[in-house]
C-alpha positions in Angstrom: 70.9 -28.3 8.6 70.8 -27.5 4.8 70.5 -31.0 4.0 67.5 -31.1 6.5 65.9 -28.1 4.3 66.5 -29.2 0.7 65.3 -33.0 1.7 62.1 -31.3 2.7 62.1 -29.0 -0.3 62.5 -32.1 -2.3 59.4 -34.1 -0.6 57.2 -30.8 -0.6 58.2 -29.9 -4.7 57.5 -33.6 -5.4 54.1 -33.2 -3.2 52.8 -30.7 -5.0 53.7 -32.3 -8.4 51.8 -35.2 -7.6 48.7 -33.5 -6.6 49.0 -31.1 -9.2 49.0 -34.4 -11.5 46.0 -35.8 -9.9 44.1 -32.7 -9.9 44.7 -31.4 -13.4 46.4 -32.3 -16.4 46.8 -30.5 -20.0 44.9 -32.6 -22.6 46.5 -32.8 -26.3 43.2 -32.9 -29.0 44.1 -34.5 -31.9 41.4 -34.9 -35.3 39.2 -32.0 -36.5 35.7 -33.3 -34.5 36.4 -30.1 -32.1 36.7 -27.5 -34.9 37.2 -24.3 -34.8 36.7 -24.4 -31.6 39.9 -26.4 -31.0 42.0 -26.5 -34.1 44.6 -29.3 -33.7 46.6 -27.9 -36.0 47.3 -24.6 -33.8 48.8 -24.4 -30.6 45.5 -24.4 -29.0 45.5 -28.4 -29.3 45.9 -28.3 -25.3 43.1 -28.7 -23.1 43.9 -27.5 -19.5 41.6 -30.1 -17.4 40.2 -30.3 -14.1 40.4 -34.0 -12.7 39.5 -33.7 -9.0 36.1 -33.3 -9.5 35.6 -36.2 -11.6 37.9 -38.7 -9.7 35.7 -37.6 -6.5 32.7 -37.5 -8.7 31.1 -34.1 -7.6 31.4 -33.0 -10.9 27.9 -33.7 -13.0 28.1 -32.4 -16.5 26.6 -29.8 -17.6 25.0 -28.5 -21.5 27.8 -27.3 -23.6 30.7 -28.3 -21.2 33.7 -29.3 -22.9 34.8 -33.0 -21.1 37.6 -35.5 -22.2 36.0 -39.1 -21.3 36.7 -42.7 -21.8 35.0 -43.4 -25.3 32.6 -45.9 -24.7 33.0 -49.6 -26.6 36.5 -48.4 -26.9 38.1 -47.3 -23.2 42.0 -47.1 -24.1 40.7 -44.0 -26.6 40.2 -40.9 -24.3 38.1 -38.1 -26.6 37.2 -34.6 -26.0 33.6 -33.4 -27.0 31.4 -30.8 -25.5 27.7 -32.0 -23.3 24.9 -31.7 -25.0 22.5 -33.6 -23.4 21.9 -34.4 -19.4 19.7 -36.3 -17.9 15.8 -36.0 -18.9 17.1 -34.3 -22.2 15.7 -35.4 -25.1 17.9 -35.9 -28.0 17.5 -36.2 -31.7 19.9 -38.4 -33.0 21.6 -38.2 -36.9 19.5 -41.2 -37.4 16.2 -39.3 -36.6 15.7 -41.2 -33.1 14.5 -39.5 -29.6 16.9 -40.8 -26.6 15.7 -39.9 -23.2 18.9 -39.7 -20.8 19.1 -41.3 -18.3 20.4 -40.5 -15.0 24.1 -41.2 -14.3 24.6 -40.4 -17.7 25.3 -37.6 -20.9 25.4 -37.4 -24.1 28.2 -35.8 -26.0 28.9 -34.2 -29.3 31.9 -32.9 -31.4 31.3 -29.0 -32.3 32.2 -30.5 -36.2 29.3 -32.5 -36.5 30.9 -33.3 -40.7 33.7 -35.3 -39.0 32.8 -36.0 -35.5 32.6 -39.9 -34.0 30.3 -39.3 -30.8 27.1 -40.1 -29.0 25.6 -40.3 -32.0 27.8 -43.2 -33.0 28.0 -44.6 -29.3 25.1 -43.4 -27.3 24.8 -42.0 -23.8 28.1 -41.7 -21.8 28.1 -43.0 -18.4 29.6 -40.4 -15.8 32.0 -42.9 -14.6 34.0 -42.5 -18.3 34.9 -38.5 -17.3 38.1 -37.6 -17.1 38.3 -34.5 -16.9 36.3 -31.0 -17.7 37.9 -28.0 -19.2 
């Protein structure tokens, strides 16, 4: 009988660490783009992230949303920047441009614009690069 309860104890504890897996993660930031607002240097260099949403693709992002995507022209780099530009937003780029977004899509900036590789380098984002939203 015991054997019976810690087998199912073992299946259920496994269970739920799967799911928890799929459905969230912590995030480790690394580089200054984020600063202050993450300091990599601190132990605030975690992200707690919600996956679900993006995996099933309810989520939509919205303005100032911090989101860890795939970066685009580079997808084995995942990067963590906050929304700053949905769909029918226009944006002034570094380079003094007006993007219109376009649906399906966002555009994303780090909060230390000095150091910050982002949208501006690499344009819009398609929604299908999230990861995850924190």
């Amino acid at each position: 009988m015991s054997r019976s309860i810690n087998q199912k104890t073992l299946i259920c504890t496994a269970s739920i660490g799967v799911a928890t897996y799929m459905l969230s993660s912590l995030f480790y930031v690394r580089g200054k783009s984020m600063a202050p607002f993450i300091n990599s240097d601190s132990s605030s260099s975690f992200l707690f992230l919600d996956r679900a949403s993006c995996y099933i693709g309810s989520y939509k992002p919205q303005l100032k949303d911090i989101v860890v995507f795939k970066r685009p022209g580079n997808e084995m780099k995942s990067v963590v920047k906050r929304v700053s530009g949905v769909p029918g937003d226009l944006i002034n780029t570094k380079d003094n441009q007006t993007i219109c977004i376009r649906e399906g899509y966002f555009w994303a900036e780090g909060d230390n614009q000095m150091v910050s590789v982002d949208s501006n380098d690499y344009g819009e984002v398609p929604n299908q690069a999230l990861l995850g939203v924190s």
